[in-house]
C-alpha positions as CSV (number, residue, x, y, z in Angstrom):
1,X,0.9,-11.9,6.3
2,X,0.1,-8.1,6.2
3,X,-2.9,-6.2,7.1
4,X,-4.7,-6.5,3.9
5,X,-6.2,-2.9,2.4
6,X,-8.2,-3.9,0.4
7,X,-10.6,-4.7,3.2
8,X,-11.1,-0.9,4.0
9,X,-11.9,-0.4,0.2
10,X,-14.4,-4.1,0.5
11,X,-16.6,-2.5,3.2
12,X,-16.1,1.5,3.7
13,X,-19.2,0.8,6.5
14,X,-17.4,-1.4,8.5
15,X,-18.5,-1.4,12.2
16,X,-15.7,-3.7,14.2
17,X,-12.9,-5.0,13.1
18,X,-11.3,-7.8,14.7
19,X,-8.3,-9.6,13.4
20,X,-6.4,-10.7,16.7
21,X,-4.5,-14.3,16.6
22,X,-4.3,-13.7,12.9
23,X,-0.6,-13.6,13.1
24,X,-0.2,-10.5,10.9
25,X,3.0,-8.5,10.8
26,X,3.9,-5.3,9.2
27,X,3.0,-1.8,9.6
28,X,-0.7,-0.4,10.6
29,X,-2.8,1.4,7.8
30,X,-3.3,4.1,9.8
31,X,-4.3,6.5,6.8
32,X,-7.0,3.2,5.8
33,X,-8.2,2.7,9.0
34,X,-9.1,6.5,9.2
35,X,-11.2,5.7,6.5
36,X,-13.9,3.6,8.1
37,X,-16.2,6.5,9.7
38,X,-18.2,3.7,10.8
39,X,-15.4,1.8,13.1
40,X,-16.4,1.7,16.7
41,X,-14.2,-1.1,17.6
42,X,-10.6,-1.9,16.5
43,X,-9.2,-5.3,18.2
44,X,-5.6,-6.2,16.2
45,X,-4.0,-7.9,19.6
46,X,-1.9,-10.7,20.3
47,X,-0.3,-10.0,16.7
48,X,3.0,-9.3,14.9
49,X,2.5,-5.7,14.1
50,X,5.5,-3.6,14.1
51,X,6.6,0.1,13.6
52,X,4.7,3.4,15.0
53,X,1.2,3.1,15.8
54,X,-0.2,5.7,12.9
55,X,-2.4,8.7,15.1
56,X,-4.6,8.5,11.9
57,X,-6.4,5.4,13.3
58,X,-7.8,8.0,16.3
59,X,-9.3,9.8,13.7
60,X,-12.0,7.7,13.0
61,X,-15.2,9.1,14.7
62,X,-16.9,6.3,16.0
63,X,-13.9,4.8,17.4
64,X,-14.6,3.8,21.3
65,X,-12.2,0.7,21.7
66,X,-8.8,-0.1,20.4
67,X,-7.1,-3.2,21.6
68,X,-3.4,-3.0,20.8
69,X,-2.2,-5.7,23.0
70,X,0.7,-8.0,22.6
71,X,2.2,-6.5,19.5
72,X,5.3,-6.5,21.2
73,X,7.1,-4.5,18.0
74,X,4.1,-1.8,18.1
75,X,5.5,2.1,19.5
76,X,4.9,4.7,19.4
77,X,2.7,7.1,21.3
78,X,-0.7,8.8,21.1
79,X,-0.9,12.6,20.0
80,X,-1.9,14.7,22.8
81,X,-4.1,16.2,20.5
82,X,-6.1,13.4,20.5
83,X,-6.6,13.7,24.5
84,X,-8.8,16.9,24.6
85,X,-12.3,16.6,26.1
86,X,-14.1,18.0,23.0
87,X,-12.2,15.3,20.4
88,X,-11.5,12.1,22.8
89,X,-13.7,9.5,21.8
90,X,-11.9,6.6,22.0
91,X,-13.3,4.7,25.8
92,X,-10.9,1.7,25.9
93,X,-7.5,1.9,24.8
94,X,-5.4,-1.3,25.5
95,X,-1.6,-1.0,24.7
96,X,-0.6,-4.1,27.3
97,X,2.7,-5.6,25.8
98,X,3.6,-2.8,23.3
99,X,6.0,-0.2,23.1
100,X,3.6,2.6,23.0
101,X,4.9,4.6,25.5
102,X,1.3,6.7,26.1
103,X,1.0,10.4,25.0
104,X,3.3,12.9,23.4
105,X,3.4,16.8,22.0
106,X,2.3,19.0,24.6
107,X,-1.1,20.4,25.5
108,X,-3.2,21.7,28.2
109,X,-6.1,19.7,28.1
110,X,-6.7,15.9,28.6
111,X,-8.0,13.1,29.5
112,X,-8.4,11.1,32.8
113,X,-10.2,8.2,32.2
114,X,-6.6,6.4,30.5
């Protein structure tokens, strides 16, 4: 199945989210996702997803862990944007069988700690 949205809408305060094994498939919500100002941890590994990984997901605030892994149709890259010191919040990003290929768009700032 897909991710469903209606669990962004269900609970808006959601703290973690962790759907891995679930065998999902489809696109990310990245414009949902964005939505839960509350997410601090995102695990959606060892999946089906497929397509670019939306850079709306890094836009949740309280996001400190994403775990990407094994979503061997996932690509994509992470805006550059997102690596500047004053807006990089995210401490644990794993990408591990994926096709996200790291960072892209060009800036002078970023981070060391991928």
């Amino acid at each position: 199945g897909h991710f469903p949205p209606a669990l962004v809408e269900a609970w808006p305060r959601l703290r973690s989210l962790d759907l891995q094994l679930n065998e999902l498939s489809g696109p990310l919500p990245g414009e949902a996702l964005s939505k839960l100002q509350n997410l601090t941890a995102l695990r959606i590994h060892r999946n089906n997803f497929s397509g670019q990984v939306p850079a709306a997901i890094f836009e949740a605030p309280s996001l400190h862990y994403t775990n990407f892994e094994g979503n061997t149709e996932l690509r994509g890259c992470i805006p550059r944007r997102q690596f500047t010191a004053e807006t990089w919040h995210v401490l644990e990003l794993q990408i591990q069988g994926t096709k996200i290929t790291g960072q892209c768009e060009a800036t002078a700032e970023k981070r060391t700690e991928l």
